[in-house]
C-alpha positions as CSV (number, residue, x, y, z in Angstrom):
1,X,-15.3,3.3,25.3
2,X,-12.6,0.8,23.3
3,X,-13.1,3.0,20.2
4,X,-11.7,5.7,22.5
5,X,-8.9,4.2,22.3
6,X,-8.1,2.9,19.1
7,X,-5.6,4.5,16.7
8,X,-6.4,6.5,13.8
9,X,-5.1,5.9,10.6
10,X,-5.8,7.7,7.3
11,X,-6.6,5.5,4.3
12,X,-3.1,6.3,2.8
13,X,-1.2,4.2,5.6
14,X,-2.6,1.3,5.1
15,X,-1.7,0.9,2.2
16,X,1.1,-1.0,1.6
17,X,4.5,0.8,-0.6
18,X,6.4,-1.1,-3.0
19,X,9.6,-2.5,-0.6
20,X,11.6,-3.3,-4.0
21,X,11.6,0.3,-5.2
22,X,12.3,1.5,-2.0
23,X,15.2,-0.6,-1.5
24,X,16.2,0.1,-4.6
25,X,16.3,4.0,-4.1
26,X,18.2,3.5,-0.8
27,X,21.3,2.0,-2.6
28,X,20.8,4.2,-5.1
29,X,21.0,7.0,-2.5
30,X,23.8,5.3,-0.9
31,X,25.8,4.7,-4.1
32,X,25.6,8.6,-4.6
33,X,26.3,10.0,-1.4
34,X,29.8,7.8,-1.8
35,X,30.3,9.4,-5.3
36,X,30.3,13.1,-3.6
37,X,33.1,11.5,-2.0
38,X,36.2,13.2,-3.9
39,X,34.2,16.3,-3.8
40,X,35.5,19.7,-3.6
41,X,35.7,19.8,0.2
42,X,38.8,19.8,2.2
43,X,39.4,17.6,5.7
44,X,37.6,14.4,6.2
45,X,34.8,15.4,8.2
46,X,32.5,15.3,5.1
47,X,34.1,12.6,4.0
48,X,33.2,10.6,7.4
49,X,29.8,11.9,7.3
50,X,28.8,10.4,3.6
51,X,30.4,7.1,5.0
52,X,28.4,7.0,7.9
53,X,25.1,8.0,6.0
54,X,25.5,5.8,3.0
55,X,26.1,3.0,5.6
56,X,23.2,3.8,7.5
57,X,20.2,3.4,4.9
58,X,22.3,0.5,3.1
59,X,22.0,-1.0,7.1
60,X,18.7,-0.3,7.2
61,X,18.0,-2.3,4.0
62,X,19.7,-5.3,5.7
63,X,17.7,-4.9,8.7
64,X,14.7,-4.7,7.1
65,X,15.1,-7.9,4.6
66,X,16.0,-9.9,7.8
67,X,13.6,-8.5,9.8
68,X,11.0,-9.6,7.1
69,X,12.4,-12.8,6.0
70,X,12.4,-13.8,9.6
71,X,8.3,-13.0,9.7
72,X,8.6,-9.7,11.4
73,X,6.4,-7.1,10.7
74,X,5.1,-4.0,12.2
75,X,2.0,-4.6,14.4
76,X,0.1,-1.5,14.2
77,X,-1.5,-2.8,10.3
């Protein structure tokens, strides 16, 4: 009954991604969301909406070098 129970994973999650490419393409991301900044738009509402974006996946870069350098890693692998 414990295989019941177990989660399923198809081979292509378990294998691991390359984290320096991917942080890489997050500030990349980051770095062009704040260049659409003096866009043709008027107010600030798309203005505030780059900012916060571009500082969420550069925050989520942070978060995950700490998380790693600290030893944490998802259980589920």
């Amino acid at each position: 009954m414990a295989a019941d129970q177990e989660p399923v994973y198809a081979p292509d999650q378990l294998k691991p991604g390359n984290r320096k490419r991917g942080r890489k393409g997050a500030i990349i991301c980051a770095v062009l969301l704040l260049a659409f900044f003096w866009g043709n738009h008027e107010g600030n509402t798309e203005n505030i909406w780059l900012v916060v974006f571009a500082l969420g996946l550069v925050g989520a870069v942070v978060v995950d070098s700490i998380l790693r350098r600290n030893g944490l890693r998802p259980e589920d692998h």
